[in-house]
C-alpha positions in Angstrom: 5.9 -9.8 12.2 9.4 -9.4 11.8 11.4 -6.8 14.1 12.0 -3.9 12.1 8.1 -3.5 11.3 5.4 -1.3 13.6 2.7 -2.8 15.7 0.8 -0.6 14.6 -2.0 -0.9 11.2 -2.3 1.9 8.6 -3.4 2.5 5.2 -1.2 2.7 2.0 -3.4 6.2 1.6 -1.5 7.6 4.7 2.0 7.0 4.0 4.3 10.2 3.3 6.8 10.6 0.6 9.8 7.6 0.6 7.9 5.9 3.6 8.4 1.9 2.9 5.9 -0.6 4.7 5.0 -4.0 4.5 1.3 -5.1 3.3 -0.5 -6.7 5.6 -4.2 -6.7 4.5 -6.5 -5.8 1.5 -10.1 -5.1 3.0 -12.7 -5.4 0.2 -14.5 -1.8 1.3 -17.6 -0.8 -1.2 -15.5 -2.5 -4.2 -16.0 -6.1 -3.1 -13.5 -9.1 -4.7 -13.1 -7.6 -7.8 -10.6 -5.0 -6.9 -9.4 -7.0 -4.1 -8.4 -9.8 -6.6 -6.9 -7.3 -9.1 -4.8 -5.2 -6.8 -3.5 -9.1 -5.6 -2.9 -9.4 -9.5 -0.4 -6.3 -8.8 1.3 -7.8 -6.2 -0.7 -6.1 -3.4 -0.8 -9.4 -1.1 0.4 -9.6 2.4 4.2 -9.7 3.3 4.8 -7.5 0.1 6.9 -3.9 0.9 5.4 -0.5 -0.2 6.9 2.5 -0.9 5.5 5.8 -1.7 7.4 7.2 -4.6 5.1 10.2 -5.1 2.1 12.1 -4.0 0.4 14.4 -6.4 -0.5 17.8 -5.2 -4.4 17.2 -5.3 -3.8 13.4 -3.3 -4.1 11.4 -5.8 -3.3 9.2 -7.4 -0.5 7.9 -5.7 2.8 6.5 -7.4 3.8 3.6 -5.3 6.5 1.1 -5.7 5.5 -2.5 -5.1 8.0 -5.0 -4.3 11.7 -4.0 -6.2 10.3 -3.5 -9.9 6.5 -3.3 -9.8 5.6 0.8 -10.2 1.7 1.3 -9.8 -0.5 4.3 -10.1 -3.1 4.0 -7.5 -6.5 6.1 -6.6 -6.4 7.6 -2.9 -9.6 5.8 -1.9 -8.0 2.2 -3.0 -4.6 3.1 -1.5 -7.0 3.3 1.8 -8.0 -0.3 1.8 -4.3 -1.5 1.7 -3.0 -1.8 5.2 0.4 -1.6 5.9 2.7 -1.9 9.0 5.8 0.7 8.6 9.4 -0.5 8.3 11.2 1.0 11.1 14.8 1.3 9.5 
């Protein structure tokens, strides 16, 4: 963990508007390896930052920005499983 980054664990789900993180884990939930191995095939894998570009005014999906170029679509419930520690900058 690098210095500018929380001790503390939360999910991509919970991030507000413009908040940037840094992935640290992709639990498998109900969903098992399938979606684990296709959100890696995104670019959801550990040491990878997040941003939350948009929330839609129901919760979902989410518009999130993964790594510089890499623009995504996500559910709520999948944005859940990612865990994230925030970047304190």
């Amino acid at each position: 963990m690098s210095l500018n980054e929380s001790d503390t664990l939360i999910s991509l789900g919970s991030l507000n508007k413009n908040q940037t993180a840094v992935i640290d884990c992709v639990d498998t939930g109900i969903y098992g390896e399938v979606l684990k191995n296709r959100l890696k095939a995104m670019g959801f894998v550990k040491g990878n930052t997040v941003r939350v570009l948009r929330r839609f005014w129901w919760g979902s999906p989410l518009q999130v920005q993964v790594g510089k170029t890499t623009v995504i679509a996500i559910r709520q419930a999948e944005a859940n499983l990612i865990m994230v520690r925030l970047l304190c900058i």
